[in-house]
N, CA, C, O and CB atoms as a CASP TS submission, in Angstrom:
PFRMAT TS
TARGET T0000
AUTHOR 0000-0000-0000
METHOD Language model
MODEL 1
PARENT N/A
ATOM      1  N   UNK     1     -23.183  -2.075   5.178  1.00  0.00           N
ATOM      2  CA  UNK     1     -22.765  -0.696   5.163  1.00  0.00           C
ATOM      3  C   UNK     1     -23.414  -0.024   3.954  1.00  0.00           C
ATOM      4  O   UNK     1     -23.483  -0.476   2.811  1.00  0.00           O
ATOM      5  CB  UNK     1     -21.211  -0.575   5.123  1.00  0.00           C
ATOM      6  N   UNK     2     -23.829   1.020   4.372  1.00  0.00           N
ATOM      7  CA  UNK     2     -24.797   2.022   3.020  1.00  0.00           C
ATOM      8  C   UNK     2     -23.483   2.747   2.962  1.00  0.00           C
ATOM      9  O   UNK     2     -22.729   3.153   3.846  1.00  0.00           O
ATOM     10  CB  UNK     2     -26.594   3.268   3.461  1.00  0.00           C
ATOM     11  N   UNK     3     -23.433   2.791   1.474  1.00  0.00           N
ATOM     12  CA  UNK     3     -22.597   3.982   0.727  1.00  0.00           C
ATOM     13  C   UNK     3     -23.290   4.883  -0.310  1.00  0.00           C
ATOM     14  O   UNK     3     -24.022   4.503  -1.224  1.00  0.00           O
ATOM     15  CB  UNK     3     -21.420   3.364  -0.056  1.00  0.00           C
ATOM     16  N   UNK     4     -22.934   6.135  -0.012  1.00  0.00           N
ATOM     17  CA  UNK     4     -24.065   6.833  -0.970  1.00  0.00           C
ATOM     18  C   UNK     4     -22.644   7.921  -1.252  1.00  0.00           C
ATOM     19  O   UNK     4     -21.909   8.403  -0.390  1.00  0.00           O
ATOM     20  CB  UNK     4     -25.968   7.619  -0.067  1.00  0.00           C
ATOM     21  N   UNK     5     -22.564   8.117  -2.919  1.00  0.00           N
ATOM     22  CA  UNK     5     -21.733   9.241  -3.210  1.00  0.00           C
ATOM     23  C   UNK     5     -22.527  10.214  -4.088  1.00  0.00           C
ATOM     24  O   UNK     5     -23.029   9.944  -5.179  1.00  0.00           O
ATOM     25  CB  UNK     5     -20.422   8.794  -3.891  1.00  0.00           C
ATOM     26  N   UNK     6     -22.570  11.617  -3.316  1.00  0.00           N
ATOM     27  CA  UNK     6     -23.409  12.368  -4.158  1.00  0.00           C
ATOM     28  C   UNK     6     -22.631  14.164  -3.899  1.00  0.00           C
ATOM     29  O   UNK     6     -22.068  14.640  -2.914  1.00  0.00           O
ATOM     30  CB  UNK     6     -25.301  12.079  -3.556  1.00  0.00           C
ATOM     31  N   UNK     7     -22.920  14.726  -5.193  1.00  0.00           N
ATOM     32  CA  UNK     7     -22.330  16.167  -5.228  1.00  0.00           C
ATOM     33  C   UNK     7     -22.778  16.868  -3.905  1.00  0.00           C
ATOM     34  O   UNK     7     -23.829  16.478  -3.396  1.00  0.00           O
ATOM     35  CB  UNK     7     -22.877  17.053  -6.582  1.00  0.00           C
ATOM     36  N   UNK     8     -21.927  18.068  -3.188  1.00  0.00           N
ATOM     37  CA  UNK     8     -22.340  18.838  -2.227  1.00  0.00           C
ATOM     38  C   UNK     8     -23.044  19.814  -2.758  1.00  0.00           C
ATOM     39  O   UNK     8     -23.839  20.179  -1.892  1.00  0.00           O
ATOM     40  CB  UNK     8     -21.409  19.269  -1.475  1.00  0.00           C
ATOM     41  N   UNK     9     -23.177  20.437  -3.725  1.00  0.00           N
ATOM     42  CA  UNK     9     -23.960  21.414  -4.497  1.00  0.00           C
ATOM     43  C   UNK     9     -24.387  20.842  -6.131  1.00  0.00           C
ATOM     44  O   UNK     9     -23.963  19.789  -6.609  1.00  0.00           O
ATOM     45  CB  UNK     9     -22.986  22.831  -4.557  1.00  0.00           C
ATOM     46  N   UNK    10     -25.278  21.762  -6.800  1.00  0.00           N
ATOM     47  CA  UNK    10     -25.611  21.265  -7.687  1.00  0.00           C
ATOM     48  C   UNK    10     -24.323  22.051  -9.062  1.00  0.00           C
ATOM     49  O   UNK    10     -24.460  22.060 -10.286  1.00  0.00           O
ATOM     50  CB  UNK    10     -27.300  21.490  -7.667  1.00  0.00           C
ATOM     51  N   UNK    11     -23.451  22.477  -8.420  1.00  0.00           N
ATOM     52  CA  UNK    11     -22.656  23.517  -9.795  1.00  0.00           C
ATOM     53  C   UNK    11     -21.856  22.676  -9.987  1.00  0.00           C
ATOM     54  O   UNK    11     -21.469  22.031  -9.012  1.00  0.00           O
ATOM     55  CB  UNK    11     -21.846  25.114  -9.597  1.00  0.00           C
ATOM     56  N   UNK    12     -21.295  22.367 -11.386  1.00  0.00           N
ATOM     57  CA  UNK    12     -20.402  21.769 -11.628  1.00  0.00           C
ATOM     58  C   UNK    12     -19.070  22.202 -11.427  1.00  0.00           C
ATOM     59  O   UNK    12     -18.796  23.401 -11.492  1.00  0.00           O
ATOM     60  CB  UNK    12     -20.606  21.488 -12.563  1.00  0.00           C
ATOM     61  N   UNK    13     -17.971  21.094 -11.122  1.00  0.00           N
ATOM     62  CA  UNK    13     -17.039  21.304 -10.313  1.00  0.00           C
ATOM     63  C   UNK    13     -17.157  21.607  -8.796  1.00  0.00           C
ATOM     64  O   UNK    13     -16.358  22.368  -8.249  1.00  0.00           O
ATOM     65  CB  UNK    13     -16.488  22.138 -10.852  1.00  0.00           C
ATOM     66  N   UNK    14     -18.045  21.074  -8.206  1.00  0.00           N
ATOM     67  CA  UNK    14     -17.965  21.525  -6.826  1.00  0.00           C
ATOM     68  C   UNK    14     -17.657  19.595  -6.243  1.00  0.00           C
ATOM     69  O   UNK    14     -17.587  18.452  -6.694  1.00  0.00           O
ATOM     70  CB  UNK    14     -19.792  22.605  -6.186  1.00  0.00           C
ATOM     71  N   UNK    15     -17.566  20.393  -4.950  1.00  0.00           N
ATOM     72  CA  UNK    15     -16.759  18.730  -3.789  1.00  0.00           C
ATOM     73  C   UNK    15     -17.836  17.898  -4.091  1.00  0.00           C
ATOM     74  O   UNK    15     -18.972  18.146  -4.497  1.00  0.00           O
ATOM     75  CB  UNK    15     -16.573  18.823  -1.530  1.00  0.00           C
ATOM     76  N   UNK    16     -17.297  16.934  -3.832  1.00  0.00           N
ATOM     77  CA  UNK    16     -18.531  15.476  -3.620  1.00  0.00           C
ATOM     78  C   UNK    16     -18.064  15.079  -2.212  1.00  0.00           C
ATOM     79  O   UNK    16     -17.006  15.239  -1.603  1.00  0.00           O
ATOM     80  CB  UNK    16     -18.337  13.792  -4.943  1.00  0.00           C
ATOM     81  N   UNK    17     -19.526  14.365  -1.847  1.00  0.00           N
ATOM     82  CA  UNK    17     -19.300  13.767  -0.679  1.00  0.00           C
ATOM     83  C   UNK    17     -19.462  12.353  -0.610  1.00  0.00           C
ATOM     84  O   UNK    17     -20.389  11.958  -1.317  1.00  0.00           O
ATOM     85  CB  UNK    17     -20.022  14.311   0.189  1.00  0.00           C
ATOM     86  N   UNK    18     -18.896  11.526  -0.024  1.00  0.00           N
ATOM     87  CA  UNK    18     -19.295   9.926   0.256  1.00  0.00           C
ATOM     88  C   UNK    18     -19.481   9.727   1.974  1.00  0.00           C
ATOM     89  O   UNK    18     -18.950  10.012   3.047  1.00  0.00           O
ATOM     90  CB  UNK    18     -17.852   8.756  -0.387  1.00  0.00           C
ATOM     91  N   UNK    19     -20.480   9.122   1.456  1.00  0.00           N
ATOM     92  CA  UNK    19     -21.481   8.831   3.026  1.00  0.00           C
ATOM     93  C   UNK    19     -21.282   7.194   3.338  1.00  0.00           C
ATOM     94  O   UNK    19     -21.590   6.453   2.404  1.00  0.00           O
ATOM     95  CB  UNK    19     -23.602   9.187   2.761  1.00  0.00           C
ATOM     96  N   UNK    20     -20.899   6.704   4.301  1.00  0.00           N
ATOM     97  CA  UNK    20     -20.908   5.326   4.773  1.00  0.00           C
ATOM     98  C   UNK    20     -21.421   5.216   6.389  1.00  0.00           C
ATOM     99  O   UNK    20     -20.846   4.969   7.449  1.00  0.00           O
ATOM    100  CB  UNK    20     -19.369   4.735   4.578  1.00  0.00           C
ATOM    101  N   UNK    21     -22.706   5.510   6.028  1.00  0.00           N
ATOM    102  CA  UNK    21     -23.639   4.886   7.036  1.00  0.00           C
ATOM    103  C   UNK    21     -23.415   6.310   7.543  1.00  0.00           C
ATOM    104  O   UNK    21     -23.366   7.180   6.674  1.00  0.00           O
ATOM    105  CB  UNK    21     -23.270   3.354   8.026  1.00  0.00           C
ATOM    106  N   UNK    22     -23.284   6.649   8.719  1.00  0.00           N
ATOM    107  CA  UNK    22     -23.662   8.395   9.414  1.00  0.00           C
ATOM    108  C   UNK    22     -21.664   9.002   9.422  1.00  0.00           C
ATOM    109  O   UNK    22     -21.404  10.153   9.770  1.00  0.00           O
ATOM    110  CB  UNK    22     -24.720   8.248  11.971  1.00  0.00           C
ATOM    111  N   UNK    23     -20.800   8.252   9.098  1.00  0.00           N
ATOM    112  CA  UNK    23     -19.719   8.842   8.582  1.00  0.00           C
ATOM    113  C   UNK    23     -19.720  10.010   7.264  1.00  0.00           C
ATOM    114  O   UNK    23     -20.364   9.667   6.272  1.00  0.00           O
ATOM    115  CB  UNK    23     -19.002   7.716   8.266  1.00  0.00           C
ATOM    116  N   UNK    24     -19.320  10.790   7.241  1.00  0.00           N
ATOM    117  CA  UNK    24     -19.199  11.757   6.011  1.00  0.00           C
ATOM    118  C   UNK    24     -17.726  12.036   5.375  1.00  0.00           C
ATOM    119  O   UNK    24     -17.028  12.849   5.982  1.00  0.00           O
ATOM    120  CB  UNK    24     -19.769  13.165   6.467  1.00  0.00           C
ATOM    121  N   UNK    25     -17.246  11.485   4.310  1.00  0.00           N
ATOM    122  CA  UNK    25     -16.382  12.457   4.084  1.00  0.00           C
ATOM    123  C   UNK    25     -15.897  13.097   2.938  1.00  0.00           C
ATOM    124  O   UNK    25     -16.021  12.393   1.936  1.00  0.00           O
ATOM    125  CB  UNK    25     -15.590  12.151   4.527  1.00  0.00           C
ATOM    126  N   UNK    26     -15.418  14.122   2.755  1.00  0.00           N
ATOM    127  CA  UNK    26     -15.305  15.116   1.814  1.00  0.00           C
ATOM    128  C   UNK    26     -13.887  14.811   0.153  1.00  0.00           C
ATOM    129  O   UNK    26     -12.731  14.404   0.270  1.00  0.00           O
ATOM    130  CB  UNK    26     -14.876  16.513   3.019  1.00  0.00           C
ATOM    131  N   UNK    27     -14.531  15.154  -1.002  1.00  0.00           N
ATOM    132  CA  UNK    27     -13.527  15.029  -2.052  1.00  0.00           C
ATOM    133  C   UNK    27     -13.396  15.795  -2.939  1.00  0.00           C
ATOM    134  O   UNK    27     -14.445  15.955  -3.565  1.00  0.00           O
ATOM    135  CB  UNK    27     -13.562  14.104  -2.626  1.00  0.00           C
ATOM    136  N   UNK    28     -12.473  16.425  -3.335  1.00  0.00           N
ATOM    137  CA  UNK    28     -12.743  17.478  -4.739  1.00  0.00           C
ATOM    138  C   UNK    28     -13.235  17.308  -5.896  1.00  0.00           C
ATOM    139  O   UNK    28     -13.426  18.116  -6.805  1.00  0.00           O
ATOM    140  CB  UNK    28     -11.780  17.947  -5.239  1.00  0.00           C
ATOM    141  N   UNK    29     -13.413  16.319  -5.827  1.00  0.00           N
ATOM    142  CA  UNK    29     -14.067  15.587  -7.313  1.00  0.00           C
ATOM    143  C   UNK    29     -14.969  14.563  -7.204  1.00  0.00           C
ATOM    144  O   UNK    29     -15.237  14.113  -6.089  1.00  0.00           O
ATOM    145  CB  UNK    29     -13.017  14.903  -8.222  1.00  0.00           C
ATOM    146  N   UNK    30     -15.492  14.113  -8.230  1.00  0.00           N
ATOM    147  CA  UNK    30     -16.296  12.921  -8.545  1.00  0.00           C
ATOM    148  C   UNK    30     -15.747  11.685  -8.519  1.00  0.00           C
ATOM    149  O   UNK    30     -15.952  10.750  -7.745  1.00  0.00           O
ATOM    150  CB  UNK    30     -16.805  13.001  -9.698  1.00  0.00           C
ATOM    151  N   UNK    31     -14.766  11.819  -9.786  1.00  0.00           N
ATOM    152  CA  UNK    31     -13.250  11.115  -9.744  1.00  0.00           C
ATOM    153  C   UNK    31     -12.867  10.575  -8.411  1.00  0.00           C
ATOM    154  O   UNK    31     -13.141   9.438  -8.026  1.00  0.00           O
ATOM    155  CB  UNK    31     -12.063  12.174 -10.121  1.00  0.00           C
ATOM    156  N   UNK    32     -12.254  11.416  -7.779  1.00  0.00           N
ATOM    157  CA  UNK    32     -11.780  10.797  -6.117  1.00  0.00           C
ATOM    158  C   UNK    32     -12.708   9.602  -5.187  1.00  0.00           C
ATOM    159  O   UNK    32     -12.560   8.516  -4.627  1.00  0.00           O
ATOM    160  CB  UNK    32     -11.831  12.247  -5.013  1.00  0.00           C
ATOM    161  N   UNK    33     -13.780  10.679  -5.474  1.00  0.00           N
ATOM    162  CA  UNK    33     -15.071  10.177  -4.211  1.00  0.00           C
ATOM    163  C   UNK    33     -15.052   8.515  -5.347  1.00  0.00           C
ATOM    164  O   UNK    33     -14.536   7.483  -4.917  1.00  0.00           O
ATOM    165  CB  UNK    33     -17.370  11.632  -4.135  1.00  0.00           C
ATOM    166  N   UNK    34     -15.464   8.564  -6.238  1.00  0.00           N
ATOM    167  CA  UNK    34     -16.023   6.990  -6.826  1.00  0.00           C
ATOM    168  C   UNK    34     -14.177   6.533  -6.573  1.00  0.00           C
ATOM    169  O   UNK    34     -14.329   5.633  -5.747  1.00  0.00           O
ATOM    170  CB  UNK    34     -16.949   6.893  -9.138  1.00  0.00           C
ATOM    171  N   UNK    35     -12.805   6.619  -6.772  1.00  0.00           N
ATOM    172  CA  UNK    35     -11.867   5.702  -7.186  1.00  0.00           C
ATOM    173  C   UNK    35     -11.822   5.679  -5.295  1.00  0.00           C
ATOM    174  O   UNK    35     -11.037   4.836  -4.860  1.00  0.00           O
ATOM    175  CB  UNK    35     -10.342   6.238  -8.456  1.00  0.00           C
ATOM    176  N   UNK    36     -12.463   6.383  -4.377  1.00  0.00           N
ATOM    177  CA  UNK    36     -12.174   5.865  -3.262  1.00  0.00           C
ATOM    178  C   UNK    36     -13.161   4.748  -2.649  1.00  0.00           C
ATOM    179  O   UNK    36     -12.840   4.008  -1.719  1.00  0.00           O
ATOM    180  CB  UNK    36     -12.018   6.919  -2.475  1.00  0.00           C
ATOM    181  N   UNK    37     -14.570   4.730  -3.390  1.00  0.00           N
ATOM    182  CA  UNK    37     -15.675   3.956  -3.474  1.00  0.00           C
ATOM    183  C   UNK    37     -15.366   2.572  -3.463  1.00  0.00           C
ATOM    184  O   UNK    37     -15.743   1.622  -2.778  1.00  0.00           O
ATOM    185  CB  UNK    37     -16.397   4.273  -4.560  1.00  0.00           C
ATOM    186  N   UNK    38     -14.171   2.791  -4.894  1.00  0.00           N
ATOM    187  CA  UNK    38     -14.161   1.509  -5.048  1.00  0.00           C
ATOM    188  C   UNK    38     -13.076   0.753  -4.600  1.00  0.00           C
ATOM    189  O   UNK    38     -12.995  -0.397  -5.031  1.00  0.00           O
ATOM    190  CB  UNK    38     -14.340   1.290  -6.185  1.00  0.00           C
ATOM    191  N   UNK    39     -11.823   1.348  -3.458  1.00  0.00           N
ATOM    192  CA  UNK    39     -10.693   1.077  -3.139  1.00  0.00           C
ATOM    193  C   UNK    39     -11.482   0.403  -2.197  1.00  0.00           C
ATOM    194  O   UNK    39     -11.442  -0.827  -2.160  1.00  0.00           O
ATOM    195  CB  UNK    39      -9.602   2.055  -2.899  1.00  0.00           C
ATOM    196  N   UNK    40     -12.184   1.033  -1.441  1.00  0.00           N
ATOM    197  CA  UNK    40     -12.972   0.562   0.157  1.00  0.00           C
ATOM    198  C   UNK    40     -13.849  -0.593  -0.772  1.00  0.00           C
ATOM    199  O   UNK    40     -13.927  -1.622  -0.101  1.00  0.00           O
ATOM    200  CB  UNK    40     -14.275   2.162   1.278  1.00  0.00           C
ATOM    201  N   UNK    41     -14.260  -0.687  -1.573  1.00  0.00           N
ATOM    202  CA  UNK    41     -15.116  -1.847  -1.579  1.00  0.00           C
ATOM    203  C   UNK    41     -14.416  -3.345  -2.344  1.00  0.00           C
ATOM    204  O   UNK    41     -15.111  -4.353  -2.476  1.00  0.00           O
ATOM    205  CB  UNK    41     -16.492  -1.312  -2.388  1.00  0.00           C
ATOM    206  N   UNK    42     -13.183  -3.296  -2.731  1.00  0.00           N
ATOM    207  CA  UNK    42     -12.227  -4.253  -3.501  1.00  0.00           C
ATOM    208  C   UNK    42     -11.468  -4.536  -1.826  1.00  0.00           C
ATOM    209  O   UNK    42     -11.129  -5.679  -1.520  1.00  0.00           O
ATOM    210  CB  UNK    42     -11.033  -3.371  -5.109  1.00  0.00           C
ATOM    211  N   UNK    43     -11.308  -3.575  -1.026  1.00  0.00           N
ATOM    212  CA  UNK    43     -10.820  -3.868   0.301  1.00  0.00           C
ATOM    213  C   UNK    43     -11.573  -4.690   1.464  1.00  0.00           C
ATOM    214  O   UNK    43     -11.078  -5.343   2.382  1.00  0.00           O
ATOM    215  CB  UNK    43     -10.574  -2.677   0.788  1.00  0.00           C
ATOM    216  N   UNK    44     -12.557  -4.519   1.229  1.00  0.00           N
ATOM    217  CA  UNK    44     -13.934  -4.870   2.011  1.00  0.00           C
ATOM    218  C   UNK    44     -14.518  -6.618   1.635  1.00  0.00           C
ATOM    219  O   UNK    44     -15.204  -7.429   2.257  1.00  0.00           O
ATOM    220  CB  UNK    44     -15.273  -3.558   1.375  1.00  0.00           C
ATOM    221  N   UNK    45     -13.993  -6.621   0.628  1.00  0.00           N
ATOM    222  CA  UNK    45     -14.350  -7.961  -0.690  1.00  0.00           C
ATOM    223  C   UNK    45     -13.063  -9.346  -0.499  1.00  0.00           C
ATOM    224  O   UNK    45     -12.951 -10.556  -0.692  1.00  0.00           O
ATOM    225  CB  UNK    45     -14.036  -7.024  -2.836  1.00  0.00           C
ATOM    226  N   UNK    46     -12.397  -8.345  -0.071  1.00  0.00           N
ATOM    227  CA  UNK    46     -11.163  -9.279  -0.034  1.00  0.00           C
ATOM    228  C   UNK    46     -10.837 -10.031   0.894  1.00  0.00           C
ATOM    229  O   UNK    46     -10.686  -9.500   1.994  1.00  0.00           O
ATOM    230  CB  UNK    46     -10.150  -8.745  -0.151  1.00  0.00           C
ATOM    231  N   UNK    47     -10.623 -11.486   0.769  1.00  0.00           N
ATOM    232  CA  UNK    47     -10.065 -12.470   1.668  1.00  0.00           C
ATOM    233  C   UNK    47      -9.765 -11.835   2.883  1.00  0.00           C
ATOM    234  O   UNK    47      -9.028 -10.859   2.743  1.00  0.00           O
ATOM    235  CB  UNK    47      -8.880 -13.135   1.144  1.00  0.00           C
ATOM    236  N   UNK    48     -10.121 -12.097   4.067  1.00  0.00           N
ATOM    237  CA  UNK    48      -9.656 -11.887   5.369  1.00  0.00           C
ATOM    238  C   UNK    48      -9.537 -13.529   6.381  1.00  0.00           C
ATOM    239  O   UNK    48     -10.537 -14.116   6.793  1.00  0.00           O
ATOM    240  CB  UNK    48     -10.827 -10.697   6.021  1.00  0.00           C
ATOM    241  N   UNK    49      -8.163 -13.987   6.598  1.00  0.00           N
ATOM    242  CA  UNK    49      -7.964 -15.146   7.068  1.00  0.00           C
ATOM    243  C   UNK    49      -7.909 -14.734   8.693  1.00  0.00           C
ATOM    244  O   UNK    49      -7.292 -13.886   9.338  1.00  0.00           O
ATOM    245  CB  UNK    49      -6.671 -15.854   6.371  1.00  0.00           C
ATOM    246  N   UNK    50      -8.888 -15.791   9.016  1.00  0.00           N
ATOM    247  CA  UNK    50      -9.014 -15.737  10.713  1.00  0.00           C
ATOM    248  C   UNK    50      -7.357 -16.359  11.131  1.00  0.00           C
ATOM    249  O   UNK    50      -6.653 -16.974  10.330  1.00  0.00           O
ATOM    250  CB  UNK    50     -10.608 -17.040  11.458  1.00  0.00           C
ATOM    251  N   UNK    51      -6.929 -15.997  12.692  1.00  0.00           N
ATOM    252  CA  UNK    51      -5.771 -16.079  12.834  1.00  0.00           C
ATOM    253  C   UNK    51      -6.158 -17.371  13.635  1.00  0.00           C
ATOM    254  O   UNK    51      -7.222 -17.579  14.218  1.00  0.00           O
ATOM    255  CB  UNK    51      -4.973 -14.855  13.373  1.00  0.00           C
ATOM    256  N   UNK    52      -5.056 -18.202  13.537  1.00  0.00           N
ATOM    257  CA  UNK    52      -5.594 -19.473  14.020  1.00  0.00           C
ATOM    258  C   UNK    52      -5.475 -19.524  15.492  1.00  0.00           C
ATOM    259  O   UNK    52      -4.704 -18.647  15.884  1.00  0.00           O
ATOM    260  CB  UNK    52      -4.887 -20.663  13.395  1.00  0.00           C
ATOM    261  N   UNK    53      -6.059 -20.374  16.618  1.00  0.00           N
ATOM    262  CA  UNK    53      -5.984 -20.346  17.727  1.00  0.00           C
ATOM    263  C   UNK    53      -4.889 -21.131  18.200  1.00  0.00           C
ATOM    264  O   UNK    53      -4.633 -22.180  17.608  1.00  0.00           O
ATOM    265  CB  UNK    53      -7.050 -20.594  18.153  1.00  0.00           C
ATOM    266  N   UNK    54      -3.974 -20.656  19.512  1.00  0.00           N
ATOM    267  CA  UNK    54      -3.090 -21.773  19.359  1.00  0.00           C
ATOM    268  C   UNK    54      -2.909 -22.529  20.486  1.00  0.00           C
ATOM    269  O   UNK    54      -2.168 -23.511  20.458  1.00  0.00           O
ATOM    270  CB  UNK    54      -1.884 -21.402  18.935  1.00  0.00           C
TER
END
């Protein structure tokens, strides 16, 4: 998965956007967009146990 977080304009204080692959979505801040960067990627990282067959 490509993640790309980059400002929607060049003025400061304006939205940021984070891109994951052709998904888009929108944040008021820099702040947000990266602490959501890194929620999805500590989530993404984390142990996932296959369910056993029975």
């Amino acid at each position: 998965m490509n993640i790309l977080v980059r400002p929607l304009t060049p003025y400061p204080d304006s939205a940021w956007q984070v891109s994951l692959d052709r998904q888009k979505i929108t944040f008021r801040s820099e702040a947000e967009a990266r602490a959501f960067v890194e929620t999805l990627r500590r989530r993404l990282q984390a142990p996932h146990p296959l369910p056993l067959s029975a």
